[in-house]
N, C-alpha and C positions, 0 to 999 in steps of 0.2 A: 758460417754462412749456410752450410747443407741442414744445420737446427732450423735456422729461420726459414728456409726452403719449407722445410716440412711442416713447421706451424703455419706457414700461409697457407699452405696446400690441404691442412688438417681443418683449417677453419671456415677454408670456399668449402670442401666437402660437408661440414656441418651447418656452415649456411645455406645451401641450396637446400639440405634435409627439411630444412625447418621450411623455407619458403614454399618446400611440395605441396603444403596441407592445406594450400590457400585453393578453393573454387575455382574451376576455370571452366565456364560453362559459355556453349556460343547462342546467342538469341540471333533470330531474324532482323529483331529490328531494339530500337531505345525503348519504343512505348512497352516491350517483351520485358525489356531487363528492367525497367520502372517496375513494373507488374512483380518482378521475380523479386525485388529489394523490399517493396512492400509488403508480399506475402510474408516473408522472412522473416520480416521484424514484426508481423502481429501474429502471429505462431509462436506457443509458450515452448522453448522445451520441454518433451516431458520429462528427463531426467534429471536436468540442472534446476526447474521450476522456477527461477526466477530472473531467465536468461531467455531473450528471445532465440529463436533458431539458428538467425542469423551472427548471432557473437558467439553462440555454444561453439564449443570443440569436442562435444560427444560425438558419438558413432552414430547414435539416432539421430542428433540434430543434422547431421551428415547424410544419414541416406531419408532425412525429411524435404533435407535443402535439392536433393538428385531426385525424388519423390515430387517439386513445385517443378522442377524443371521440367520432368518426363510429361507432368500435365498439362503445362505449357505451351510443349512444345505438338501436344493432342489439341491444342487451340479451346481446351476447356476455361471458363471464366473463373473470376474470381471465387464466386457463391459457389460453383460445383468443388473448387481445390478447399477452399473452408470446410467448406458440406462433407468432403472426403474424410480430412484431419479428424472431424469433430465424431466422422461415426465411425473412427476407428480407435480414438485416444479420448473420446469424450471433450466436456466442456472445457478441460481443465487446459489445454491447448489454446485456449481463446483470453487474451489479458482482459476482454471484456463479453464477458458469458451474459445468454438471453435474460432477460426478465421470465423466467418462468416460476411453478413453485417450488422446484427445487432449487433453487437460486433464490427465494425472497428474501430468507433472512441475507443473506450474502451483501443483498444489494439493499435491502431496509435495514438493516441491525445498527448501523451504528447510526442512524439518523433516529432509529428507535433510543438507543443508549444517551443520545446528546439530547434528546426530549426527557427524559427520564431523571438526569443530569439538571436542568435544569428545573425540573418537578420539585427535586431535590433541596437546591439551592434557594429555590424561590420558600419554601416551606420553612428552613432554616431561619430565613431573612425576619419571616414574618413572625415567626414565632419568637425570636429572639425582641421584634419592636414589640410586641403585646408583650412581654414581661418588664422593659423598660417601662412603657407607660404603664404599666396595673402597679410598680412600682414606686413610680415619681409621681403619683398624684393622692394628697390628702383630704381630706375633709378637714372643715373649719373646727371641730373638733379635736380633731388627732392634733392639726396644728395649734390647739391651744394647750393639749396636756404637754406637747414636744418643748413647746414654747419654756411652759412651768417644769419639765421636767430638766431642761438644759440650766435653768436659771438656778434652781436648786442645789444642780450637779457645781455649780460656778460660786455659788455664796457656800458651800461646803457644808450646805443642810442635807441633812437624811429623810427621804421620801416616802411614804408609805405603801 
C-alpha cells in the first residue's frame, strides 16, 4: 500500500510539472484574448519554422507569445505587433510575407514552374502528332511500289 502511496504521489508531482508550461495570461476582455490567439497562430516560429508560435514549445515561441501579450496589454494594434515581429525576425515570421522583390520568386516561381511545365508538355504532345502523321501518310506512288512490293514478298518472287 505505501508503494502505491508513492506512485500516486510521484505521478500528481509529474503531472502538475507538465501542466506548468501551459500560458496563463489575464486579458481585459475576449475581443483581447481573440486578438492574442490570432496573433499567435499567424506568427511563424522562428526556431521550429514550420510551427506557428502558438503550438511551439521553444523558449522564443515563449517569450514571443509574453512579447503579444506585453503589447497587448500597451493597447498596440494588430499592424503595430506584426510591424514589431517582422522588424525584428524579418519576413520569415509571417506564413504569408508581402509581395515585394524580394519575395517574387517566393510568391511567382511555382506558377512560373506549372507554366513552364505545361510549355513542356504541350511541345511534347505536338511533336510527337507531326511525326505520327509525316509518318502515316503516302503518296499514290509509295502506295503502289508498297502495294507491288508486299505482293511480291507473298508470291515469294525476288525484287529488284
Amino acid at each position: 500500500m505505501k508503494h502505491f502511496l508513492a506512485l500516486v504521489m510521484l505521478g500528481c508531482a509529474l503531472l502538475g510539472t507538465a501542466w506548468s508550461a501551459i500560458d496563463t495570461y489575464e486579458f481585459d476582455n475576449e475581443a483581447q484574448r481573440a486578438r492574442y490567439r490570432h496573433l499567435a497562430e499567424v506568427l511563424r516560429c522562428p526556431k521550429c519554422q514550420n510551427q506557428n508560435i502558438a503550438d511551439s514549445n521553444s523558449p522564443i515561441a515563449n517569450d514571443l507569445r509574453g512579447e503579444i501579450h506585453r503589447m497587448l496589454g500597451e493597447g498596440q494594434t494588430n499592424e503595430q505587433i506584426i510591424g514589431f515581429m517582422v522588424a525584428r525576425y524579418g519576413d520569415f515570421v509571417l506564413y504569408k510575407p508581402p509581395l515585394d522583390a524580394r519575395t517574387m520568386l517566393l510568391w511567382l516561381g511555382p506558377a512560373a514552374l506549372l507554366l513552364a511545365g505545361a510549355a513542356v508538355l504541350a511541345s511534347i504532345v505536338m511533336r510527337g502528332r507531326r511525326a505520327r502523321l509525316a509518318t502515316g501518310v503516302l503518296s499514290d506512288a509509295e502506295r503502289l511500289r508498297l502495294a507491288e512490293l508486299l505482293h511480291a514478298v507473298g508470291s515469294g518472287k525476288d525484287t529488284p
